[in-house]
N, C-alpha and C positions, 0 to 999 in steps of 0.2 A: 512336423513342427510348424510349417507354414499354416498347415490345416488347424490348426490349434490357433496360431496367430491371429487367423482369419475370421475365427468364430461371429456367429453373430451376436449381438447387443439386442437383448429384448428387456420392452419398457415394463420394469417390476409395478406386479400387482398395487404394491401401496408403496410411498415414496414419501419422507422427512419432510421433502422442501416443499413447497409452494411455486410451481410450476407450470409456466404456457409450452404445452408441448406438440413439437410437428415430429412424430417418430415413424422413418425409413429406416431397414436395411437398404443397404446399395454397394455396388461395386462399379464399375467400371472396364473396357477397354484401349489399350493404348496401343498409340504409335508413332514410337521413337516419344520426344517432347508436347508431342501435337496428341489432344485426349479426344477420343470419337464417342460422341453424347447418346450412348447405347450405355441399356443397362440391365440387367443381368434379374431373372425373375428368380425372387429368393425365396417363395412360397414357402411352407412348410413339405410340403411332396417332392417340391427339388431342393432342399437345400444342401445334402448331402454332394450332388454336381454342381450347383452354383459355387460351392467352397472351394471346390475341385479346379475348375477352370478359371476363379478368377483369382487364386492363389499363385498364379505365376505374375499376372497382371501387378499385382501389389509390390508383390519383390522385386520388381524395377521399377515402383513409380513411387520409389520414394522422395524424390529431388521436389525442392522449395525453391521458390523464384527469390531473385537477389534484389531486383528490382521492378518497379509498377513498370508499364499497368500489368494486370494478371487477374486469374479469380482462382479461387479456394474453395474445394469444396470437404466439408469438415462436421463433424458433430462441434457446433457453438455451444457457447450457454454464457449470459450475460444479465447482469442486472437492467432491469427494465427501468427507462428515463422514469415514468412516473411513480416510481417505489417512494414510498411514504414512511423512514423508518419509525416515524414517532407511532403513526396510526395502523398500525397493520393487526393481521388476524389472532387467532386464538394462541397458536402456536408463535407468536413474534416472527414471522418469518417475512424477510424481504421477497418482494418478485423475481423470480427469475424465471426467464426465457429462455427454453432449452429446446434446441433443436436439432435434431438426430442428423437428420442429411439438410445441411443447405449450402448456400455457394454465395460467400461475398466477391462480387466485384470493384476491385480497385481499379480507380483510373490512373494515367500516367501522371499526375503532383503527388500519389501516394493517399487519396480522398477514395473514402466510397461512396461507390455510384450507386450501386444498387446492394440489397441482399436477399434471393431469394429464397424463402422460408421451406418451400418445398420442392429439391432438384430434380427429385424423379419427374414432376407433374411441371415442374415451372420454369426450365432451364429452357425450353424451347423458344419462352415467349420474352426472353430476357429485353427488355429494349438498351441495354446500356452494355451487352456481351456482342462485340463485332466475332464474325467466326475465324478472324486469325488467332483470336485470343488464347492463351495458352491456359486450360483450368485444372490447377493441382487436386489432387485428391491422396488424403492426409491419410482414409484410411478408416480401418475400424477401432487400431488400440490408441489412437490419439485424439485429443481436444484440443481445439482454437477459443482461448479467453480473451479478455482485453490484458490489455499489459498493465502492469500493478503499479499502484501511488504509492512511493514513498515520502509520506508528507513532510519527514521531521528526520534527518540525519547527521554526524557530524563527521564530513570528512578526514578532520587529520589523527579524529580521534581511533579511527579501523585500524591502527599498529598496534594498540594495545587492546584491543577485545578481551575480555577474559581476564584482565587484572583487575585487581581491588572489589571485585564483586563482597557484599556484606561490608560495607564502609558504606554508613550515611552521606548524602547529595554534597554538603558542602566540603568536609574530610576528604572524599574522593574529588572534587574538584581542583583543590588545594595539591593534592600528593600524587595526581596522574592528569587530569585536564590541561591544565594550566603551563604545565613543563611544560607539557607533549606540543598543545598549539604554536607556544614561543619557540619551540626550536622550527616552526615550518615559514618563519620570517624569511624572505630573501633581499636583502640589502642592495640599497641603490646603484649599488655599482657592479653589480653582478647580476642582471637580470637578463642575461645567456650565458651565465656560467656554473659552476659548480655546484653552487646553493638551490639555484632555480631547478638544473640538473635532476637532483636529488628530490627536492619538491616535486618537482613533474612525475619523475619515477612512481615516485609515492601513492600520487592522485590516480596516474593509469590501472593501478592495481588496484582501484578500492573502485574506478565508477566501472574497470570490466568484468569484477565480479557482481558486481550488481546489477550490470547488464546482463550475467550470466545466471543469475536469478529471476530473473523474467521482470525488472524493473524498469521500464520504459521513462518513466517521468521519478525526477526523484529533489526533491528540495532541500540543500544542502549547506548549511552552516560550517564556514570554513573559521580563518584565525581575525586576529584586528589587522593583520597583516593586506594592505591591497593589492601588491604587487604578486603574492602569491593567492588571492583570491581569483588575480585573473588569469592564472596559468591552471587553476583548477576550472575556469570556466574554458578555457581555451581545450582542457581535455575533456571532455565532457561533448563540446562540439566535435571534434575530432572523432570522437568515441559512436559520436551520433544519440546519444542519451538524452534525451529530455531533460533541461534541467534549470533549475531554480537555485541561482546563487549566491548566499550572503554573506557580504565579509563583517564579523561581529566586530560590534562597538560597545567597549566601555572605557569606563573613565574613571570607575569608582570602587572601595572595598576590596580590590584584587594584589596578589604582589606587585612591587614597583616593577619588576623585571618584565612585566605582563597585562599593564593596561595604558593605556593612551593620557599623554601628560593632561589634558583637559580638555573641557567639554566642546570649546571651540576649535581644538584640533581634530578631537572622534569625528565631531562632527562633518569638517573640512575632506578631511579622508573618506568619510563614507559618500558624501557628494561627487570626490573625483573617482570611485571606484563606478559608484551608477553612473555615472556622465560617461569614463570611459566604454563600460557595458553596452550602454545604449547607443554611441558612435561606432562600434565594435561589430554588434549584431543587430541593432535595428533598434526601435521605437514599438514596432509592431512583431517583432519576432517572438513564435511560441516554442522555439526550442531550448534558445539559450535567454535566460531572463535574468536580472539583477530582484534581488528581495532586501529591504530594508533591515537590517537585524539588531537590535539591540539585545544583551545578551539573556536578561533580565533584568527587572527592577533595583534587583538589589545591586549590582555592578554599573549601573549607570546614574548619574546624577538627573536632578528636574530639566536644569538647563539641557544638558544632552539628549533627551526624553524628548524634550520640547522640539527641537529643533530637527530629531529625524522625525518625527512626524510632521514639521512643514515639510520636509523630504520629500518625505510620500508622497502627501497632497500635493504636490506643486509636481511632481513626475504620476502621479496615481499609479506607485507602485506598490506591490505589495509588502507586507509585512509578516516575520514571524518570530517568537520569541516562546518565552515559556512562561508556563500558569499554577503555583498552587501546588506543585509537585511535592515538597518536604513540609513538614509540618512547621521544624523551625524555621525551615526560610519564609512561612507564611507568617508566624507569628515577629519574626523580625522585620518585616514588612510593613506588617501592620500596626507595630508597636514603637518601632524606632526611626524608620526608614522613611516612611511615608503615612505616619499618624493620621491625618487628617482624612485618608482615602475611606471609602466605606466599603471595599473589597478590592483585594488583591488587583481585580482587572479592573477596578478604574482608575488605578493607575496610570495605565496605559490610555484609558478614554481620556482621563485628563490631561494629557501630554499628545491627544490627537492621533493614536497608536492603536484604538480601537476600532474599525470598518471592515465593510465587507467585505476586504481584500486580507482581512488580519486573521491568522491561524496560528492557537497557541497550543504546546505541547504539555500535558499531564494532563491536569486540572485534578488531581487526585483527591485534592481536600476542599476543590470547591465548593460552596454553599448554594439551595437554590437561590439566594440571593445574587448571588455572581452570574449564577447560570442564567438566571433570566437580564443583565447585563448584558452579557456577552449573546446571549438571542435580541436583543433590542436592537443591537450594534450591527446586527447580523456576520457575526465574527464565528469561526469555528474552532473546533478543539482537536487537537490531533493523539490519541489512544497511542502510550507506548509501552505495551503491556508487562515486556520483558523487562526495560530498563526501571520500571517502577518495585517490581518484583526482586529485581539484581542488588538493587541499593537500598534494599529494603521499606522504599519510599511510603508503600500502600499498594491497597486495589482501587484504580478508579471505576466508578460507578457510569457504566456507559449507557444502559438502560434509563439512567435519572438524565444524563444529557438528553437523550433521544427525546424522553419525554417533554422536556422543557422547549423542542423545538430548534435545538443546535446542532447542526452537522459536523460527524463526528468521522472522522479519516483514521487511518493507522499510520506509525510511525517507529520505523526501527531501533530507532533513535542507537546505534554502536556511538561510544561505547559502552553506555549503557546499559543497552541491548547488547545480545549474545550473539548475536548471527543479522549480517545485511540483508540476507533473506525475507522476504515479506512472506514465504511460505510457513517460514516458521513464526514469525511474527504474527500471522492468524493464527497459527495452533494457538500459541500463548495467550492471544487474545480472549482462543474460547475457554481455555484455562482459568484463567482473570474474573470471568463472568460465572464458569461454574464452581470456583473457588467462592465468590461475593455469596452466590445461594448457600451452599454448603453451610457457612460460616453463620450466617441469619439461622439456619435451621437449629444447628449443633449446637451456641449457643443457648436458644429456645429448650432442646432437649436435656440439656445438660443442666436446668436452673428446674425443670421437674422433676427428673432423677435428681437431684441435690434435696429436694422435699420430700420424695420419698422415700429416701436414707435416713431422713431425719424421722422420717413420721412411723411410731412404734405401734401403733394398731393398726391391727390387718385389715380391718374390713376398712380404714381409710387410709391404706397404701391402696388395695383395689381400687377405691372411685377413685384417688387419683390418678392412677395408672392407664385408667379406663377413661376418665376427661379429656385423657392426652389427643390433642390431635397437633399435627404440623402445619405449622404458621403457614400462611400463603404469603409466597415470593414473589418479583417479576420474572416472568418467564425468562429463562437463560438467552443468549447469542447465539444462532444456529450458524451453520455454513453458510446457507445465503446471506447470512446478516455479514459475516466477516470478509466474503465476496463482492459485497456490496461498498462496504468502507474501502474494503482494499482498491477499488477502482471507482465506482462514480462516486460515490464517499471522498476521498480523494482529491479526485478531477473536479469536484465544488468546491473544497476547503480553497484551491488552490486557483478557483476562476479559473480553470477551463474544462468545463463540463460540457460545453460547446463544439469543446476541439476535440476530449478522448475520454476515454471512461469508458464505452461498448461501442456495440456495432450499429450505430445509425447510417443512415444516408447523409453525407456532409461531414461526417466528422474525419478527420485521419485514424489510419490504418495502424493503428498503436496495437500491437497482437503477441502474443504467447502459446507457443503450440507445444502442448505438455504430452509427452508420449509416455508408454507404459511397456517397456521390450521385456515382457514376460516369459520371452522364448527360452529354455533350461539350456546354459552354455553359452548363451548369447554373449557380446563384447562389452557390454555397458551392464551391472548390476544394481539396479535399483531397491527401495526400501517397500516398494508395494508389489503385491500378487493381486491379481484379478484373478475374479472367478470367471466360468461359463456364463453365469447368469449376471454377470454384472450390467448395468447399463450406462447412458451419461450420467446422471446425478450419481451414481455409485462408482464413478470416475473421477468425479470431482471430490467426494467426500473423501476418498483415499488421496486426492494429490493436497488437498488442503491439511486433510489430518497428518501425513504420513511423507510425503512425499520432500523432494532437495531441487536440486540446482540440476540432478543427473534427470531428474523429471524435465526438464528444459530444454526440448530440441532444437528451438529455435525462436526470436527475439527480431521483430520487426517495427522501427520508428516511421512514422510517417511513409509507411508502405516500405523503406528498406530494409533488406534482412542485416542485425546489425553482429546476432549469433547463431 
């Protein structure tokens, strides 16, 4: 069984993605904690003993460091900083950088130093590996990714995942949203008691499974409520999560039980929640951040619009809300609510809510008129494939973003969404996108078949049966595309593409290490089978297409292991 375990990984003849590849077998020797920089010649003439002997080696070097500094040595594979998703090749695919054997080193703040692309050839000359350094080795059935963006989520609403699915945007806000939030209020005289209690409770369960999802950074839409917006942000720290927190503001449209008496009070509140935030955890801190949030257009007034966007501007914090998502809320928007607008998002531009720090979620029925808005603004859109699908909202068109030049993130958006999982929230994304082709085609076939049912002569049912060709579509969302959004996709909506997103030199140590225990009997049951001949990218397309939370060995924030 080890022997099987151990197999090796050869780079398939022809390969989907679009790939920079450094492909090693390697293995290793150990002793005790401490890894001796010998490595095992895996030739094709020995590989049958190289399995052999370093099949013990493995089965005790499974241990992960808790904390920096340390290195890792891992099959990687990362979106490359200068992927271009609007301009890329024939097949739509983003860059990806896949590297069979390398070894990041992190320093002790949890930063890497270095990352050497080829460890058999290049661990010797490491400048930035002192030799007391301890370097893990992950192995051959596992992958090190970056840790995943979740752009666009709603904490208090993960109690009810799973209800009211097929109920339109605004019916389902009214009949599950809206309770749900106003019971996570915690009142002023109780903010170490009972209520707060419960509230906390609540939060710890919703940011460690998504810690346990491999979501490292995750930006969070909590109630109007402040006082329990900052015990959500309080966990979150605690948690070690990355995280981006906003306590929603409105004032307008919503039950009286459930919006804020008016626009000079939202507003009031949402200043002492970022003021507290920012004396709380800093000015400059990228763990725990406050985000402006108004909840939408239609739930907030001009004046309250107005006035979080001096917000903003006067803290240059960021912003997030949502975009275009139902049809009726666009048509209500644009008909009753805010006539005068010339789309939906300049709304938000005109109330100073539109910048580069602003990321809106759907955008489902945007026009490219909007689109190219929200590219001027330099504003991004956050893809939340599941929750659009759930509520019956629409398919957003992510390929028409891309074109137009707008960075486009993914977003779980629970509840929504079906799953905090950003694993499955890629699946569904490519779902979304080969659903949009599908539908353009069938259509197209379905109104030629309708002509030649009607058309009673044969020799012209032939020509047109035989004119038929199938429309040309934009090429679907491949794995790397949705690897891409899921992390530096992301890490840009969100401003900090700087800090995480992949493996550069400089940025923190934000990582997900996805294992595959394909061993028959083994303690953990996963949803994928590797083959013999599987390799990295065929690692990847099974944990993206196929894979869970049980694919998740382990979760590291700024170099600490946090699961």
């Amino acid at each position: 069984l080890l022997r099987r375990r151990m197999r090796l990984r050869r780079w398939p003849s022809s390969c989907p993605l679009r790939v920079h590849s450094h492909s090693h077998s390697y293995s290793s020797c150990s002793g005790g904690r401490r890894h001796c920089r010998r490595f095992l010649d895996v030739s094709s003439s020995s590989r049958s003993s190289s399995l052999a002997s370093a099949s013990d080696d493995f089965s005790r070097d499974l241990d992960l460091p808790l904390h920096p500094p340390f290195a890792i040595r891992a099959s990687i594979v990362h979106s490359t900083r200068d992927s271009n998703v609007s301009t890329r090749g024939s097949f739509g695919c983003a860059d990806l950088e896949v590297l069979d054997d390398a070894i990041v080193v992190v320093d002790a703040h949890g930063i890497i130093a270095e990352v050497i692309k080829d460890a058999a050839s290049g661990q010797s000359s490491s400048k930035h590996m002192p030799e007391d350094i301890v370097t893990h080795n992950l192995g051959p059935s596992r992958l090190l990714l970056p840790g995943f963006v979740d752009a666009h989520a709603h904490a208090p609403q993960y109690e009810f995942v799973g209800n009211g699915f097929g109920l339109p945007l605004l019916q389902w806000l009214d009949t599950y949203t809206f309770p749900t939030e106003a019971s996570y209020a915690i009142p002023h005289d109780d903010h170490e008691g009972t209520a707060a209690a419960r509230v906390r409770a609540k939060y710890e369960r919703v940011v460690a499974h998504s810690l346990k999802c491999g979501t490292t950074t995750c930006s969070y839409l909590n109630c109007i409520d402040g006082p329990s917006s900052l015990v959500l942000a309080d966990v979150a720290h605690k948690a070690g999560q990355r995280a981006l927190v906003g306590k929603v503001s409105m004032d307008a449209n919503a039950p009286d039980f459930y919006r804020e008496t008016s626009a000079d009070a939202a507003a009031a509140d949402a200043r002492t929640f970022v003021e507290a935030m920012l004396e709380r955890y800093g000015q400059e801190n990228s763990l725990v951040m406050p985000v402006v949030t108004p909840r939408f257009a239609p739930t907030c007034s001009s004046s309250l619009l107005a006035q979080l966007g001096a917000l903003a501007d006067e803290y240059q914090l960021r912003i997030q809300s949502h975009l275009s998502e139902n049809v009726d809320e666009c048509l209500w928007v644009l008909s009753e609510l805010f006539p005068g607008a010339g789309s939906y998002a300049e709304v938000y531009e005109t109330h100073g809510l539109l910048t580069p720090r602003t990321y809106l979620a759907h955008g489902v029925f945007s026009t490219k008129h909007e689109r190219r808005v929200m590219e001027a603004a330099g504003a991004s859109v956050v893809h939340c494939a599941s929750s659009n699908a759930n509520l019956m909202s629409g398919f957003a068109d992510v390929r028409a973003w891309q074109d137009d030049g707008v960075t486009v993130s993914l977003g779980t958006d629970v509840a929504g969404g079906s799953s905090i999982s950003m694993l499955t929230t890629a699946r569904r994304t490519l779902e979304n996108s080969n659903s949009i082709s599908i539908l353009r085609r069938q259509m197209a076939a379905q109104d030629v078949i309708c002509r030649v049912e009607a058309e009673r002569d044969e020799e012209r049912r032939r020509s047109l049966a035989s004119a038929w060709t199938s429309p040309d579509a934009p090429p679907t969302l491949s794995v790397a595309d949705v690897l891409h959004m899921a992390t530096r996709g992301g890490a840009k909506a969100l401003n900090l593409d700087d800090v995480v997103g992949g493996f550069d030199v400089g940025m923190h140590f934000d990582a997900v290490c996805a294992t595959f225990p394909d061993v028959p009997g083994g303690d953990v049951l996963t949803p994928i089978c590797l083959r013999e001949s599987d390799g990295t990218t065929q690692m990847l397309e099974k944990l993206l297409l196929c894979g869970d939370e049980r694919n998740i060995e382990a979760v590291y924030v700024k170099g600490t292991r946090r699961i």
